[in-house]
C-alpha positions as a printed Julia matrix, in Angstrom:
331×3 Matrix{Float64}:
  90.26  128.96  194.92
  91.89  128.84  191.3
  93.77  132.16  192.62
  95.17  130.03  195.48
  95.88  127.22  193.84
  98.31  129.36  191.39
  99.99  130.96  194.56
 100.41  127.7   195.99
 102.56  126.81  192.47
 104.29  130.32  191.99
 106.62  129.13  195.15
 106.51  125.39  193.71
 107.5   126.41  190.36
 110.36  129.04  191.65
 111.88  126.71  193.77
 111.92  123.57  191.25
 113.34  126.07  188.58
 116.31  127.06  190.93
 116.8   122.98  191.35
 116.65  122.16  187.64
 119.27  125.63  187.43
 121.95  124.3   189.84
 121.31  120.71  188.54
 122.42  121.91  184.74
 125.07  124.51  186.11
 126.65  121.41  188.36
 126.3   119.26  184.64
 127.78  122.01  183.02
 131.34  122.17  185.1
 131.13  118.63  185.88
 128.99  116.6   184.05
 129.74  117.52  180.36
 133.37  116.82  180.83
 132.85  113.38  182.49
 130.33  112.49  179.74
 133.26  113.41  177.22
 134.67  110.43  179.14
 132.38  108.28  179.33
 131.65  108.17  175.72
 135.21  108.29  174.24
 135.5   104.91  176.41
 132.41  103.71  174.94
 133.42  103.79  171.54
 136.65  102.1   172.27
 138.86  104.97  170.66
 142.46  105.02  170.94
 143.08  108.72  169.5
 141.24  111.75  169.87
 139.66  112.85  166.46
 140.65  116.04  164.54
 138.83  118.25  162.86
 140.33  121.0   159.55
 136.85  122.21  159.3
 134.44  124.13  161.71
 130.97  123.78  160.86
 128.96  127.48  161.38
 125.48  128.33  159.92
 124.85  131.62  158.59
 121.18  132.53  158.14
 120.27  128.93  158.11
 122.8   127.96  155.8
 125.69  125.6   157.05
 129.46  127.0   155.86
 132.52  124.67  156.31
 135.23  127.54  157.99
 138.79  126.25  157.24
 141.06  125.97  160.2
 144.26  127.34  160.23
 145.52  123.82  161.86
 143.38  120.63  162.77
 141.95  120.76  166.31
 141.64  118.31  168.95
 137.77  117.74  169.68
 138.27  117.69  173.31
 139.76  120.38  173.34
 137.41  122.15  171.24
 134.62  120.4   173.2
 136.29  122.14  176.61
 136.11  125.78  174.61
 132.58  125.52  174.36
 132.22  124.3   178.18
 133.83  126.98  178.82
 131.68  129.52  176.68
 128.85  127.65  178.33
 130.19  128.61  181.49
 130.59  132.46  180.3
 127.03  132.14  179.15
 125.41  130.89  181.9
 127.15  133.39  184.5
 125.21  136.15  182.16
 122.11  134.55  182.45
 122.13  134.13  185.69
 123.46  137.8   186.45
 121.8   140.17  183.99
 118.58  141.9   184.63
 116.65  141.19  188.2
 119.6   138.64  189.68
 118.36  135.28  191.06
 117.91  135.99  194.4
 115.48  139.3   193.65
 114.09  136.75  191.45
 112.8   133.86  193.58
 112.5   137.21  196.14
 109.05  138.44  193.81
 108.55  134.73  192.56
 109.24  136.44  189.15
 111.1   133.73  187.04
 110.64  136.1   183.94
 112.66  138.7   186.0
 115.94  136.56  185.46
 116.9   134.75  182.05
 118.39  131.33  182.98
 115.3   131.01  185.29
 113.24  131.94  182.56
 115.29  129.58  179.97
 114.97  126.87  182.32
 111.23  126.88  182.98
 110.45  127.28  179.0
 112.85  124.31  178.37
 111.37  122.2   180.67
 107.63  123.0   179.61
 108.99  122.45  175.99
 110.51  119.12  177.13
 107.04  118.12  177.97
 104.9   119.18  174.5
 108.45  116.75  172.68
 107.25  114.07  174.58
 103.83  114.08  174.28
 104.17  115.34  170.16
 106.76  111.85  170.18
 104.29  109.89  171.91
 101.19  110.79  169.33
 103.75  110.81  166.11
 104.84  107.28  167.44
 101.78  105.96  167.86
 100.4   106.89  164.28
 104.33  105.71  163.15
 106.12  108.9   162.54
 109.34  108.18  163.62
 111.53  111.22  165.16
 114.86  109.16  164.73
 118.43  109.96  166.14
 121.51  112.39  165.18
 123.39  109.75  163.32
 127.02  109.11  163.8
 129.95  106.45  163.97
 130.12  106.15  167.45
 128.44  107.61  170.37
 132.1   110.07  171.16
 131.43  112.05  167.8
 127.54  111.86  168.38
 128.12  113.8   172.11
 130.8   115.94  170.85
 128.78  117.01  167.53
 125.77  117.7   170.2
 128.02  119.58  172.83
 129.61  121.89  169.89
 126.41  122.59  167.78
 124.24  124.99  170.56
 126.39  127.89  169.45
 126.72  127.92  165.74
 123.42  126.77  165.25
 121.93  129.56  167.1
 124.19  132.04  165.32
 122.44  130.51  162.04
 118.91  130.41  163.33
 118.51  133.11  165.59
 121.61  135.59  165.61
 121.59  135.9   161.43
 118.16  135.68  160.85
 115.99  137.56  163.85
 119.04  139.18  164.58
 119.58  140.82  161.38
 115.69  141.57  160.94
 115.94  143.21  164.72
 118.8   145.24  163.19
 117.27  146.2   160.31
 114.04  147.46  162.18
 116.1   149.32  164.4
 118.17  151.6   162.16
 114.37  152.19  159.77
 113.28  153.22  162.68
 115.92  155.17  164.78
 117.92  156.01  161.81
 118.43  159.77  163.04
 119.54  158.9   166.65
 121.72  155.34  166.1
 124.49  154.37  167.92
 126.57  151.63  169.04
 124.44  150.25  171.94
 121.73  150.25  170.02
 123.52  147.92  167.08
 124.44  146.21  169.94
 120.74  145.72  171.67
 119.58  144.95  168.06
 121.62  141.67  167.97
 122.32  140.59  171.31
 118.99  141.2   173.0
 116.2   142.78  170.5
 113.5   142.96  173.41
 115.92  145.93  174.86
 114.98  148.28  171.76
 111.46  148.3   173.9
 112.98  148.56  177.06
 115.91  151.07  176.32
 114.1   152.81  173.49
 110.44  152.29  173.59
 109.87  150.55  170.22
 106.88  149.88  169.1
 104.41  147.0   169.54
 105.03  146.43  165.5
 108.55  145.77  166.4
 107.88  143.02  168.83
 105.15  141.25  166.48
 107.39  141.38  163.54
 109.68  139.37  165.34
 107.66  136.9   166.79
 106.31  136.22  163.25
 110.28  136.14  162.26
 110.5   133.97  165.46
 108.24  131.44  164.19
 109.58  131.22  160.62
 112.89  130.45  161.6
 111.71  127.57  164.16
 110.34  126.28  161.06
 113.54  126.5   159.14
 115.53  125.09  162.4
 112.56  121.83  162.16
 112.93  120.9   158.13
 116.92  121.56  158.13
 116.92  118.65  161.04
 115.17  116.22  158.71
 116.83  117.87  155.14
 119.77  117.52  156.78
 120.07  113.47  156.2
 121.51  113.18  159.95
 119.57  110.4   160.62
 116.6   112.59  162.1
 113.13  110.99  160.56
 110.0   113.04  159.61
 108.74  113.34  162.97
 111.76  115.5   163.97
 110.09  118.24  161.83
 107.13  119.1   164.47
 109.6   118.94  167.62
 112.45  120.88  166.42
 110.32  123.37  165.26
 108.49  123.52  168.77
 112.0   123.77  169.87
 113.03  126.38  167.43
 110.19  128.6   168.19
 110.74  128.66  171.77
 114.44  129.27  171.5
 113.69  132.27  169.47
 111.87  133.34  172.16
 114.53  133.21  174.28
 116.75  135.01  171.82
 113.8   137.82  171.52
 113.17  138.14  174.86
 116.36  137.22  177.04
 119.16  137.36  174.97
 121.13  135.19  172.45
 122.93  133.67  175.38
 119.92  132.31  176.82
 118.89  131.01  172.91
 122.61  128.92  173.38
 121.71  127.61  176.9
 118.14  126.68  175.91
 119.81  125.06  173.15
 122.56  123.09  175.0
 119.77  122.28  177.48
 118.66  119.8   175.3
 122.14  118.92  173.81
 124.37  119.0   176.78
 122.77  118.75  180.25
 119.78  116.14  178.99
 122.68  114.22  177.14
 125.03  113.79  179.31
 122.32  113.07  182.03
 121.47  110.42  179.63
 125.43  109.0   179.28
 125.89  109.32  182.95
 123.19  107.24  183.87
 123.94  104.56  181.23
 126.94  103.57  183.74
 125.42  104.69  187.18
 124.91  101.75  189.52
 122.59  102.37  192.8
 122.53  105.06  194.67
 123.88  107.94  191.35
 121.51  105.67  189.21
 118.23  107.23  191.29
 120.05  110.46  191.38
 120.3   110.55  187.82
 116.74  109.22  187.53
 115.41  111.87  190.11
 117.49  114.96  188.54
 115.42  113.57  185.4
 112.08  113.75  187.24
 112.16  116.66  188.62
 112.49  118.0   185.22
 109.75  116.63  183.94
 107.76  117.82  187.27
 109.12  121.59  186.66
 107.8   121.38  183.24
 104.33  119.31  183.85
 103.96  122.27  186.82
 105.27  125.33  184.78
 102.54  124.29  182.1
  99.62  124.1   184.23
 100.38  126.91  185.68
 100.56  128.91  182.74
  97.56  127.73  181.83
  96.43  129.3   185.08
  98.08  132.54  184.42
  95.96  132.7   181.17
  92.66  131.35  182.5
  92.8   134.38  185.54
  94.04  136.82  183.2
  96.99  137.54  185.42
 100.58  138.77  183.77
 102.89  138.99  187.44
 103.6   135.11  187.3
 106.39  133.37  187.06
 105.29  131.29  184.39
 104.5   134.08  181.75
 105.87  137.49  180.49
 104.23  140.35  180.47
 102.49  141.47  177.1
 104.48  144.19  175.09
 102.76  147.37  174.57
């Protein structure tokens, strides 16, 4: 029966992960750029801000990178669209493609399926973690800005060098360093390149060892704690209870980083930041029948990630490792 049951949501799941998909790729080349809109005419600007500095985090540490001229944010805002765009094409493409994918009801087998199943279960532990940190008053707070333009465009810009800082500079460089201890008569430039785009191809490519994999996933949780205290240390107007859920969030998107690639770390990171954001904007000005569209893409997020859990816990319970829901263990 329980085997049934978790057949029954394999082709649930798949199909509810290719909705949430197309919903953020549409939000993505659409939506992002309207909420640009939408919330420069909410803050009642009359001139596009510039900025002289670019903030990028290096192993966890934030560095100010002079500009050789001060940039428009909206056009620096439609750069990283654009790298979004770049990224998400990857994702989408690399490995098992999506078709072969929802073919074998294998979400694992294709990374933005993969990053948008983990987001969505991920979305679901925040709001449950908010809900029990509320109720004992632990306040998570809110990125703090002047107006709600610089608080969207400081959300849209930070996936990328945050994830350069946190998972690129710090797993990546650990990935690296493993690699050339351990291949350091045979190294070459695809496996540099394996080390710091995509670590989990060192096993796949090159067979490395199970100590590889659970020296990362240690590194992997470390750094989600360093990605949760930097929120609250960061005096951004995140409270104490943004501690526990951006270190959830951390962990899982060095995960993604491990596992899929650091493109799929950036779109599990502007999953939050872009497509729930701009979700949020968009439906702060929808009137009837885009408000319940808004509303339902919402939903059905929630439903992927209430769903993807369960059946996880499924996958786990039978002892199964062919699901959508969960990779396979690394020997």
């Amino acid at each position: 029966m329980i085997r049934k049951i978790k057949t029954v949501l394999d082709y649930i799941v798949v199909i509810l992960a290719v909705l949430v998909t197309i919903f953020y790729a549409v939000d993505i080349v659409i939506g992002a750029k309207y909420a640009l809109k939408i919330t420069y005419n909410m803050s009642n600007m009359t001139n596009v801000p510039e900025i002289m500095y670019f903030p990028l985090f290096i192993a966890t540490l934030q560095v100010n990178v002079p500009l050789p001229q001060p940039v428009n944010l909206n056009m620096l805002s439609l750069v990283f669209i654009v790298l979004y765009i770049l990224f998400f094409s990857l994702a989408l493409s690399r490995e098992k493609n999506l078709l072969e994918a929802m073919r074998k009801r294998r979400i694992q087998d294709n990374d933005m399926l993969s990053t948008t199943l983990y987001l969505s279960i991920t979305l679901i532990l925040m709001i449950v973690i908010e809900f029990i940190q509320q109720a004992r008053g632990i306040e998570t707070g809110e990125l703090a800005a002047e107006n709600e333009y610089l608080r969207y465009v400081s959300a849209l810009i930070a996936p990328i060098p945050e994830e350069i800082g946190f998972r690129l500079t710090l797993l990546g460089v650990v990935s690296l360093a493993m690699y050339i201890a351990m291949y350091y008569k045979e190294l070459s430039i695809k496996g540099f390149f394996y080390s710091l785009w995509k670590p989990y191809k060192l096993v796949e490519e090159y067979g490395a060892p199970e100590r590889f994999m659970d020296t990362l996933y240690t590194f992997t949780i470390i750094s989600g704690l360093f990605f949760g205290l930097a929120h609250y240390l960061s005096s951004g107007g995140w409270g104490i209870g943004k501690v526990t859920t951006a270190t959830l969030a951390g962990i899982i998107l060095g995960y993604l980083y491990v596992r899929h690639g650091f493109y799929s770390a950036v779109l599990g990171h502007a999953f939050f930041n872009v497509f729930l954001l701009s979700i949020y904007y968009m439906e702060s000005i929808a009137q009837g029948y885009w408000s319940i569209i808004f509303e339902g893409i919402y939903l059905v997020i929630l439903i992927l990630g209430g769903l993807g859990l369960i059946h996880m816990s499924l996958n786990l319970f039978i002892g199964e490792s062919s699901s959508p829901a969960e990779e396979p263990h690394v020997d």
